[in-house]
N, C-alpha and C positions, 0 to 999 in steps of 0.2 A: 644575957648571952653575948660571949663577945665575937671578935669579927671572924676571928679563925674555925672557930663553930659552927657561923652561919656560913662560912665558906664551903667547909665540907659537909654541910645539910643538904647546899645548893648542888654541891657535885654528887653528892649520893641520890638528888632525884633526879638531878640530869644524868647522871650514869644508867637509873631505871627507865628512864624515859628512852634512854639508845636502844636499852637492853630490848623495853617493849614494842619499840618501833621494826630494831630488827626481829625480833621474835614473830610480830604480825607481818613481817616482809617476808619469812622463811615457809611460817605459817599458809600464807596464800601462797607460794612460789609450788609449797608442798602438794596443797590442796590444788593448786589447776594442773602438779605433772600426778597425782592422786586421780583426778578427774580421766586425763586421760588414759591413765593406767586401767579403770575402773571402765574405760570404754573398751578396752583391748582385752580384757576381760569379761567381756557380754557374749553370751554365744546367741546366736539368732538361729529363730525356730520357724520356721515356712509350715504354715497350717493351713492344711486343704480338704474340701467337703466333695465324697460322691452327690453330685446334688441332679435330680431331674426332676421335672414337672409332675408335681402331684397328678393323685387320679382325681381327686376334688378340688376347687378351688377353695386355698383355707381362708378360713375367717379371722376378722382383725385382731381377734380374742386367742385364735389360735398362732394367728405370728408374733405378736406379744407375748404370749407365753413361750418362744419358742427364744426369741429376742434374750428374754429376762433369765434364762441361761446361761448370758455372759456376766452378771450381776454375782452369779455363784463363784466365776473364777477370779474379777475385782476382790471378792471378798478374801480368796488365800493370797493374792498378792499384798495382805495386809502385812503377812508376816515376812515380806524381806526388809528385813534389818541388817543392823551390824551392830560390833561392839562399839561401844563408845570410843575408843581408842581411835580405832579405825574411821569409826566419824570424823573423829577431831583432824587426822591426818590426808583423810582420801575426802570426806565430805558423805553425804550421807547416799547408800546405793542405791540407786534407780532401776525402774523398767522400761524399755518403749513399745508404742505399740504403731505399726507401721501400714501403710496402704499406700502402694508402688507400682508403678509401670516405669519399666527402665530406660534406655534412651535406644536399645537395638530392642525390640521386641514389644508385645502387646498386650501381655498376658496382666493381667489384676493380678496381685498376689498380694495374703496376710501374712504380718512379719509381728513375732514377740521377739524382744530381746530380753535377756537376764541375766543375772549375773550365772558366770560359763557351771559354777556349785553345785549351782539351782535348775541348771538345766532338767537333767533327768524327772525332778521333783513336778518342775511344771509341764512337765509334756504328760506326766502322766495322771496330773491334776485337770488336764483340758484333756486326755480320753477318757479319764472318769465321768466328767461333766456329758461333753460331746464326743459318745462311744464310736460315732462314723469320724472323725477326725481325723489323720493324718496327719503328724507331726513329724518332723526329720531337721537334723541340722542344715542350714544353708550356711552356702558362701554367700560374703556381702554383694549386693547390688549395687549397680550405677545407674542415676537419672540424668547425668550430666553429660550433655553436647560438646565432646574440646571445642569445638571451635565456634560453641553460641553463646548464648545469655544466658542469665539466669533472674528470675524475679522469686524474691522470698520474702514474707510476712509472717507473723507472730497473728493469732487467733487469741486477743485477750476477751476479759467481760468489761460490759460496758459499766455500769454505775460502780461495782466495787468489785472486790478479788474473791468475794463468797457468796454473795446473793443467786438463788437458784435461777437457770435455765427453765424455758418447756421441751420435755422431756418425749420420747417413745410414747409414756401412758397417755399423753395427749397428744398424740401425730398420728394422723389417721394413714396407716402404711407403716412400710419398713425406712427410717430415714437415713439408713444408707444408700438407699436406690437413687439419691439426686446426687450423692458423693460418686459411686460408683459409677456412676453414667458419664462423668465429667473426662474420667480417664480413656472412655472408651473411643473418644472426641481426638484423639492425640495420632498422630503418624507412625507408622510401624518401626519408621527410623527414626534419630534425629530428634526425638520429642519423648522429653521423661519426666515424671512429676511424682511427690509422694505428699502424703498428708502422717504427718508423726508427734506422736504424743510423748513426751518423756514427763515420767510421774514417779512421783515417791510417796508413802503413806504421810499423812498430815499428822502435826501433834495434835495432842487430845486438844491446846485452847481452842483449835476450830471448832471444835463440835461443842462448845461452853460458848462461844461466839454467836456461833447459828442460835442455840436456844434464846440466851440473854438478849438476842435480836428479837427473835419472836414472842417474848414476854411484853419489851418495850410496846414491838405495838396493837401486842393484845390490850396492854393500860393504857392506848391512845398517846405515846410517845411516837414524835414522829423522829425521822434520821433525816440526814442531808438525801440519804440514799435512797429515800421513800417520796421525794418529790411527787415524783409523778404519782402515787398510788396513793399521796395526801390529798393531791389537785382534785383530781375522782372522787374522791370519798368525801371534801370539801363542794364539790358542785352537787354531790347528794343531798349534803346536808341542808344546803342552801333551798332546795327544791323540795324538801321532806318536812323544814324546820314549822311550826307554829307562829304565828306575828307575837304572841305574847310572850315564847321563851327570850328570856335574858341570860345572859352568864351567870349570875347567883342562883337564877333556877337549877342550870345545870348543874351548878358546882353542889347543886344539894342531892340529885339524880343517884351521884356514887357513880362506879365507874362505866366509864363510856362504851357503848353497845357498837359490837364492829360494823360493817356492811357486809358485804358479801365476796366483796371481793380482798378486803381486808381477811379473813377470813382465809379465804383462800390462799392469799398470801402469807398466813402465818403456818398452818397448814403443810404448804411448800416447805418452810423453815424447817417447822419439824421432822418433815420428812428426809429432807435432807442431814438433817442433824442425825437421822436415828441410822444411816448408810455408812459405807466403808468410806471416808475422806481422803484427798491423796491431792498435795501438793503437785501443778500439771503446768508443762509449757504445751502448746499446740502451734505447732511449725506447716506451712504450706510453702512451698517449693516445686517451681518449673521450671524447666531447661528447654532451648527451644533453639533453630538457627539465627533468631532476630529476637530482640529485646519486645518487640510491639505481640510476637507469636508467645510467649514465655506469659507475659504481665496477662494476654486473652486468659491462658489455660490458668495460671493461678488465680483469674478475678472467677473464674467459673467455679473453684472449690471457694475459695473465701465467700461466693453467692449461695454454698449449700449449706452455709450455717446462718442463714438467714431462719430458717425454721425452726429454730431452737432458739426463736426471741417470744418471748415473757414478760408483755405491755406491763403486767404488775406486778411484775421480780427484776429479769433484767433478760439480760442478747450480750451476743458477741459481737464486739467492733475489731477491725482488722487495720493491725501498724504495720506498713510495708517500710519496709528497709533499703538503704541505698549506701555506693562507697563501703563506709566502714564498716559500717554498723551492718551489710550486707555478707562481709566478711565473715564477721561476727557471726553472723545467722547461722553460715555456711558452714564454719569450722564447728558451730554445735550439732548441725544436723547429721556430720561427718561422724561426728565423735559420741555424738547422743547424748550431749553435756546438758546440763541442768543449768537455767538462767536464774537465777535468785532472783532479779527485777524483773523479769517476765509471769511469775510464776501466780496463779488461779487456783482456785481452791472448788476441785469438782468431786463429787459422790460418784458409787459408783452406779448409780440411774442414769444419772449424766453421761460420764465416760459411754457407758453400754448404748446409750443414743446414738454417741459420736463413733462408737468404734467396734463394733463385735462380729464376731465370723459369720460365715456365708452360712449358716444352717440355714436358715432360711431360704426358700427359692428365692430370687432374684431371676426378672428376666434382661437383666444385663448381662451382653456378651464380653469374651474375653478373660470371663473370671476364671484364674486359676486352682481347676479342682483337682479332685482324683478322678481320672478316670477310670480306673477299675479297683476295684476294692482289696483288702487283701484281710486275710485270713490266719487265723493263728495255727499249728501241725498239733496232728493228736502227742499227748503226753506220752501215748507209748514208741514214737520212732526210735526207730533200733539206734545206737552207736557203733552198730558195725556195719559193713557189707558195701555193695557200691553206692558211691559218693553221688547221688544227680544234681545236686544244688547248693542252695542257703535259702531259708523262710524269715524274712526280718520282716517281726512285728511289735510293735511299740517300743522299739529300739532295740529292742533283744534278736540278736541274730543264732541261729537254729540249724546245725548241716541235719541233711536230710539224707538217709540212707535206705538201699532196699535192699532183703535177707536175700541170698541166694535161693532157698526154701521161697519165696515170693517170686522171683522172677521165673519160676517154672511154671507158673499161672501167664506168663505173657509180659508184656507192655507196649501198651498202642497211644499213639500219639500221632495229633494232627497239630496243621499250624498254617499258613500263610507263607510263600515264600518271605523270605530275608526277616522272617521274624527271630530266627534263631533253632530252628530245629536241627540242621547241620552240626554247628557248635555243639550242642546238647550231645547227639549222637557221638560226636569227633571223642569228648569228654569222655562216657561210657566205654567208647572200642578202648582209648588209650590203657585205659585202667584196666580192663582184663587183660590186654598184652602185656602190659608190663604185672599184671599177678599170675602168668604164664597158662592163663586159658585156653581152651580154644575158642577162636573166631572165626568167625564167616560176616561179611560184609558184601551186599549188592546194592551196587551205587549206579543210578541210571546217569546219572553226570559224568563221574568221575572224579568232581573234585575233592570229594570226602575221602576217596581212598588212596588218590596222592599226597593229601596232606597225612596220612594216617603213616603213610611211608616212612617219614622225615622221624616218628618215635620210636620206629622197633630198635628194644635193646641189642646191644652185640650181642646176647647172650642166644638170642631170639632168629639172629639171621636165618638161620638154616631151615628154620620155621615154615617161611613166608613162600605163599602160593599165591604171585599177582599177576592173575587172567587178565589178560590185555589183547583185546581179538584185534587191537589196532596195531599191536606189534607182528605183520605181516611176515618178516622174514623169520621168526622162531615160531609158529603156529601151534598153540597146545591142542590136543584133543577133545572134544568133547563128545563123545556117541552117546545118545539118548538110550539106545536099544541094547546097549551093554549090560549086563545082568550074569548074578553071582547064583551059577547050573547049581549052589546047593540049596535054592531058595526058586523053585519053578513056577512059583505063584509069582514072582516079581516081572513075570510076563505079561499077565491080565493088568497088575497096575500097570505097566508102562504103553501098553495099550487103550488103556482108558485116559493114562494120563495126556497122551499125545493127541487123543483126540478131542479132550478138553482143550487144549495146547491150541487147536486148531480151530476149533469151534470161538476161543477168544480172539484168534489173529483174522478169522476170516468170517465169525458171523456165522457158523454153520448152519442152525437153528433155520436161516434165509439162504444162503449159499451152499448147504450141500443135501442134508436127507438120509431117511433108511437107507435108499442106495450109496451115497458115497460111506457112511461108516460101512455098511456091509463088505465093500471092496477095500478101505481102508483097515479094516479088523483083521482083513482074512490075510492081506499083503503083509501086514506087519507079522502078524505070525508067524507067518510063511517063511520070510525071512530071517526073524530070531528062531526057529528051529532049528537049523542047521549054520549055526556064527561060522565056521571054517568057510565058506563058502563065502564068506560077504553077509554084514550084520551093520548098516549103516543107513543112515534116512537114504544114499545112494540107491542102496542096493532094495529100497521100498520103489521105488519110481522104476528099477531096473525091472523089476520083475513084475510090475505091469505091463511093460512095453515089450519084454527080449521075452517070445516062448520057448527057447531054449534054456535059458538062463531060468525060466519058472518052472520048467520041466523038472530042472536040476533039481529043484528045492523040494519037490513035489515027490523024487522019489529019496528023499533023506529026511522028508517027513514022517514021526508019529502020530501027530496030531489028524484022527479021523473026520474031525468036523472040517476043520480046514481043507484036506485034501478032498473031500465029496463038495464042498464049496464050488472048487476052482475045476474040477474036471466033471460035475454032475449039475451045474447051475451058472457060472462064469459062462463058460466057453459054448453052453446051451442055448442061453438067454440070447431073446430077441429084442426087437424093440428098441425104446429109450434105457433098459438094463442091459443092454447087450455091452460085452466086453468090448469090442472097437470102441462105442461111444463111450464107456466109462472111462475108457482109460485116459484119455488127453485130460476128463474135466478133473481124475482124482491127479493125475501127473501134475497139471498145472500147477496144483498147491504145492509143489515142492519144489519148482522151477527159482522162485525168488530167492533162495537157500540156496541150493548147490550149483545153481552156474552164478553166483558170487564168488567174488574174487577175495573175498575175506572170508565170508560163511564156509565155502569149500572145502579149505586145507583144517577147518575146525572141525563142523559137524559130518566128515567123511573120514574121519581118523576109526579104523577100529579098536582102539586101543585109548580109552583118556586118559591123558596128560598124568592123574594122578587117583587111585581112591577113595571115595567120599567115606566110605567108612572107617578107611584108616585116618584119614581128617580127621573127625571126630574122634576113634579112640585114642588118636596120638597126638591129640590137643593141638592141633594144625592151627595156622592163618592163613584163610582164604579172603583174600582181597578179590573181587569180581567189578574190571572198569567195564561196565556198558554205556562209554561214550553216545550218546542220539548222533553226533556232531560226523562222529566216524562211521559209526555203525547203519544208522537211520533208527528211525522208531522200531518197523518190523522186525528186523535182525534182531536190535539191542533185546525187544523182548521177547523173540524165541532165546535166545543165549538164556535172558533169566528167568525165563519159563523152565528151562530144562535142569539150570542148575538147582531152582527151589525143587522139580520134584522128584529130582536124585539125592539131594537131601532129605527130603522127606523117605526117602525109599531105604534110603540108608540104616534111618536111626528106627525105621521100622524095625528093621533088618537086626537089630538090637536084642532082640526076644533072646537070642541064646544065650543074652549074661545075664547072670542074675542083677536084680535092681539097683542091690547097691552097690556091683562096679559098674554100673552105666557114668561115666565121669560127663559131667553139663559142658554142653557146645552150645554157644551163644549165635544167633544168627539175628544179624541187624538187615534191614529191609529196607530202605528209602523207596519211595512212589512204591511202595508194594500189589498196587492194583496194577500196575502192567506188568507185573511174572509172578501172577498168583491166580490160580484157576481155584474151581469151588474146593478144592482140594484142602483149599486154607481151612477147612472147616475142620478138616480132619485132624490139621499141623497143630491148631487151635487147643481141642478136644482131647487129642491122644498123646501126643510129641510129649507131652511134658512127662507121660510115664519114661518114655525113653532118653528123657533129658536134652530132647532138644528146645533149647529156650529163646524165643523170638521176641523180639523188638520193630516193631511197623510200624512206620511211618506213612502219611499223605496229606495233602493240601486241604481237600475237601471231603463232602459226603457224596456229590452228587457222583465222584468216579469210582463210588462201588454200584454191583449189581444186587439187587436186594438180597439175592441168598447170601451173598459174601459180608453185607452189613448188619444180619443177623446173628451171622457167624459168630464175628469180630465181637460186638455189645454183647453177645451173650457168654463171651468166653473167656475174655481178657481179666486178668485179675486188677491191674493196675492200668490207669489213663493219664494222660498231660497234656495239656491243651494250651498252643499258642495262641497268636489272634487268630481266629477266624471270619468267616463273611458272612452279611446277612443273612444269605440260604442257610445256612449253618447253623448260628446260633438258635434259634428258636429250638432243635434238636438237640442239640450238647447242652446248652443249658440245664435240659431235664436230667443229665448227670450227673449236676452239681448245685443242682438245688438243697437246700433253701439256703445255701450260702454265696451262692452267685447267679448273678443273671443274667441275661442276652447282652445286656450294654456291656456289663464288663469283661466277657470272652470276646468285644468288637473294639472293644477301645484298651487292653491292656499294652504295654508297652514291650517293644522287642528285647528278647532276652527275660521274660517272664514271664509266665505259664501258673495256671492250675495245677493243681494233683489230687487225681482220687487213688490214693495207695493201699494198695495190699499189705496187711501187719500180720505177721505170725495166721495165714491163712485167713485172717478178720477184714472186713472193710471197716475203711472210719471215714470221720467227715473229712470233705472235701477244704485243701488250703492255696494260701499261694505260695510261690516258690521264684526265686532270679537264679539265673543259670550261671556257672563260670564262662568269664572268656576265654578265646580260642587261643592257643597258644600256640606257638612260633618253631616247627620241627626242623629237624637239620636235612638239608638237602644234600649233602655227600653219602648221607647213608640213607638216603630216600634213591638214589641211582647205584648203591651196592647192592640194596635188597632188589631192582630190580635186575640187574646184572646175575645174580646168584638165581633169581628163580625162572628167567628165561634161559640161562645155561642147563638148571635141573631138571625142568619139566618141558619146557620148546623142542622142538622140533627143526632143523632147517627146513625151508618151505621147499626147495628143491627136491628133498627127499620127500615130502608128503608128496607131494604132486606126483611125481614118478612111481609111489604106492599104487597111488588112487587108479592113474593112469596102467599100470598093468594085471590091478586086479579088474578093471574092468573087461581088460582086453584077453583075459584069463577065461580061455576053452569051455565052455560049461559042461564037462563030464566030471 
């Protein structure tokens, strides 16, 4: 060969030699921005347990059993792979498996990450497994103090990279309760720590490794690795042995007889060999103000894998890291990078020892569970009608709708302040306003109906009737006693209704008697007989006190029972019935009303502001603010006392159309027990022939009065239930049985509710439901709509006063 031959021999392998150098320079350059591509890539899954205290304490047989659970979901995470290509470029995909308290807060949380593909797959792989589960995607977490330390360690095995651990099946207990405990030790600020596994399935030669391990020393081969478990088995022998055996002996024996703990050690082997395998780094990491605070919390987890050492297999020894090589640690825990030199070879027995969901009780505080459970919506929810929610369950989100045909059965809903029932309600008005409904809203706050302002369409303005008794200088009307002469019966109800009305403001049943209805029965009539004359709660209090004025009424009376009352039994009666004495105690009751300087110019109008039945059939919005703040408690709930049962009275009043032009008037309720006398039973009961459709709300149970909470449960078609309170739940629960129970209507979260819904007149099971947020209405046409409806229907107060004032002072001939 001559020299120019071996010259370009030499440049042809140094040429390959460049080529291969950079090819493996590109190659790893690929593979670590691979790595971290394949981090950015993971979606992470926060899996949380409804977990409470068994009714029995279980047994070690049954938390093992419940343990060996997470051995089923190791076993699918066998199958993330990739292609080879993708191997070769990115490096092979990982999973991690995380256990975190962050550095602001306290809560234990379980973390899966996987590749972002795979998500769906494995969420729905662990609610198969563990059906109470909770899985949802999270945002990443922080454990780290800007301004502290951090101490981190690598959790390797001690003798080699595959010899077995002792496991769960010999730890008497759950042995995550000494890991979980560690976290609970940590400050609610300033102190974060996670314990994180990243694993990838092993090649098959591990599980050819394990067995050919376990053969060796079935034949009495020892390893370097088997020291200690040779030493043992050699001090047996020594102590077991014969003075006359010799080595020839033995060698004649055939193969050597194990001990027992040999035995057991090979046993392990195979047990392990016959498991899911998965190449594992185990990372411990704390953050903390001081370096000496950070190195405590992390020696306290690296102390909890002390009980997973195996005198005759192996343990885990713990490499803490400093400088760079800390760095290092950090930017993998960051990244969830996979250390090729760190890396252990665990089954998944193993793994499941070191790491599996809370199914189990634990009475470690802190751990992040569910607290209240959620529920899947029957298959049949409509796709049409109004919108009340969203039902997300097992990641599938579900709008929830109810038929208009349903909402004429009702819907009652209780809640807790500030849990969200305002919002909910706000939702439902918007949407009928804007599908040109009619509405009626009584809000004993007021905030619900000024924000309600801010959405009436332009289309809608002329619409809007917003009762505002606090707008003093335009005063609407409201008379109780007002009634439609082609309907004479609407007399006895407004009679009864007024003294239910009263009987809720003042207690009657205790503060008044047969005698005060008897005098209040006969007054009101008296006075609704002849409306020309004065027909106003006024003119009830007048015509106790003025006998001329009662005179008047007495001979423009038809009513015989009334007029023998007042001139054959009033004016007769002695005693404690006698008319002097009745009159100051039935007067009294109406004193708090009309010498009000707000109540007056309202319920002294003979004439209201507006129609209740033409509301209804001309698809009106009534907005009703009964401020407490302006009004006081008594006022505000006479006001919505009278406006529910001039509604009521109204869609009674409905009978002359036939059913199916009764067009549906929606009438929403807030704290419905303060302007709802037992009357509700009948609003309940009947109203939905005539289409008037309710929506009640209140806080609790204890502020109804038993008839009216019989009422309610026996009548409603559809319910919704926020949080409620102790006194409570035990009662609502039985609504929502067997799908929920007292913890989870006391612990769900705001903005999310139960639902027992009415379908096509059917009930079905009970689900959960999250509500929309509150949305942001415009304020220039929230002070048009009320500009437009105080010019239409107010009153200047100058001119009512001056009414009031000369009809009183009006001759009684």
């Amino acid at each position: 060969m001559d020299e120019l031959t071996i010259f370009y021999t030499y440049l042809l392998l140094l040429f390959i030699i460049v080529l291969g150098v950079i090819f493996v320079l590109v190659l790893r350059t690929s593979v670590r921005r691979g790595l971290i591509s394949r981090s950015l890539n993971l979606g992470l899954l926060l899996v949380r347990f409804s977990i409470s205290p068994p009714a029995q304490e279980s047994t070690l047989q049954q938390i093992r059993e419940k343990i060996a659970l997470m051995e089923q979901f190791y076993n699918h995470l066998v199958l993330v792979r990739d292609k080879w290509w993708k191997t070769l470029l990115y490096g092979k995909p990982v999973f991690a498996l995380e256990l975190t308290v962050p550095s602001v807060g306290e809560e234990i949380s379980f973390y899966v990450a996987v590749p972002r593909r795979l998500t769906g797959s494995v969420e729905k792989i662990i609610q198969g497994i563990f059906p109470d589960a909770n899985v949802e995607e999270s945002r990443d977490y922080n454990i780290f103090n800007p301004g502290g330390a951090v101490s981190a360690s690598y959790i390797r095995l001690k003798e080699n990279k595959y010899l077995p651990v002792r496991t769960y099946q010999k730890i008497e207990g759950d042995p995550m309760k000494e890991l979980t405990n560690v976290f609970t030790k940590l400050a609610k600020s300033g102190e974060g720590a996670a314990l994180q596994i990243v694993a990838r399935p092993a090649r098959k030669k591990w599980r050819k490794i394990l067995k050919d391990h376990a053969k060796r020393v079935f034949h009495g081969k020892k390893e370097k690795s088997d020291v200690l478990l040779g030493a043992v088995s050699a001090a047996g022998e020594v102590f077991s042995a014969s003075p006359k055996e010799t080595p020839a002996a033995k060698a004649q024996e055939g193969p050597k007889r194990l001990t027992p703990l040999e035995e057991d050690f090979v046993r392990s082997l195979e047990a392990k060999a016959s498991k899911a395998l998965f190449e594992s780094n185990i990372r411990v990491l704390a953050s903390a103000p001081t370096e000496e605070r950070a190195r405590v919390i992390a020696a306290g987890l690296e102390a909890a894998f002390m009980q997973f050492s195996d005198p005759n297999a192996n343990s885990f020894k713990v490499e803490q890291s400093r400088g760079h090589a800390q760095k290092g640690i950090i930017f993998n825990f960051s990244f969830r990078g996979f250390d090729e030199r760190k890396k252990i070879i665990l089954g998944s027995e193993e793994l499941t020892s070191i790491f599996h969901f809370p199914n189990v009780f634990l009475e470690t505080p802190h751990i992040k569970i569910v607290k209240a459970r959620e529920a899947v919506p029957p298959v049949s929810l409509p796709r049409e009608g109004l919108l009340l929610g969203y039902n997300v369950f097992r990641g599938e989100t579900t709008e929830v709708r109810m038929l208009e045909e349903d909402r004429r059965r009702h819907l009652y809903t209780i809640g807790q302040t500030g849990t969200g029932k305002s919002v909910f309600l706000e939702n439902m008005i918007i949407q009928d306003i804007e599908a040109g409904k009619g509405v009626g809203v009584i809000d004993p706050h007021g905030d619900l109906v000024e924000r309600i302002l801010g959405f009436i369409p332009r289309h809608r303005l002329q619409d809007v009737i917003y009762f505002n008794p606090g707008d003093v200088a335009r005063p609407m009307g409201l008379n109780m006693l007002e009634y439609d002469p082609n309907y004479p019966e609407q007399k006895t109800f407004i009679v009864n209704e007024l003294l239910s009305i009263f009987d809720k403001l003042y207690n009657m049943s205790i503060a008044g008697g047969p005698m005060f209805e008897q005098y209040f029965r006969n007054a009101t009539l008296l006075v609704m007989d002849d409306p020309k004359s004065g027909n106003t709660l006024l003119e009830i209090e007048r015509v106790l006190t003025d006998k001329t004025f009662r005179d008047l009424k007495l001979s423009r009376t038809s009513n015989i029972v009334v007029k023998n009352f007042w001139t054959q039994i009033a004016e007769k009666a002695g005693g404690e019935a006698a008319l002097q004495n009745m009159v100051p105690y039935v007067a009294s009751k109406f004193d708090n009303f009309v010498a009000n300087e707000i109540m007056r110019p309202i319920i002294a109008q003979e004439k209201s502001a507006f129609n209740f039945r033409e509301v209804m059939d001309s698809q009106k919005i009534l907005l009703v603010n009964l401020s407490k703040g302006r009004l006081g408690d008594l006022n505000s709930s006479l006001i919505g006392l009278i406006m529910v049962g001039k509604m009521l009275m109204a869609s009674l009043s409905r009978v002359d159309l036939p059913e199916e032009r009764r067009r549906d008037f929606y009438l929403y309720i807030d704290e419905f027990q303060n302007v709802t006398t037992d009357s509700i039973a009948t609003i309940l009961s009947e109203a939905r022939k005539y289409r008037l459709d309710l929506t009640i709300t209140h806080q609790f149970i204890g502020q109804l009065k038993e008839e009216i909470k019989k009422a309610v449960f026996g009548n409603v078609g559809s319910m919704v239930s926020f949080r409620i309170g102790s006194d409570d739940a035990e009662f609502v629960a039985k609504q929502y049985k067997p799908m929920f129970g007292e913890q989870d209507l006391l612990n769900i979260d705001n903005y999310n509710c139960y639902v027992k819904l009415l379908i096509n007149g059917q009930t079905t099971p009970p689900f959960s439901m999250k509500t929309y947020s509150s949305q942001k209405g415009d304020r220039e046409t929230a002070e048009t709509v009320k500009e437009i409806s105080r010019t239409k229907y107010g009153r200047p107060r100058e001119e009512v006063e001056r009414e009031i004032i000369e009809r009183h002072e009006r001759p009684a001939v």
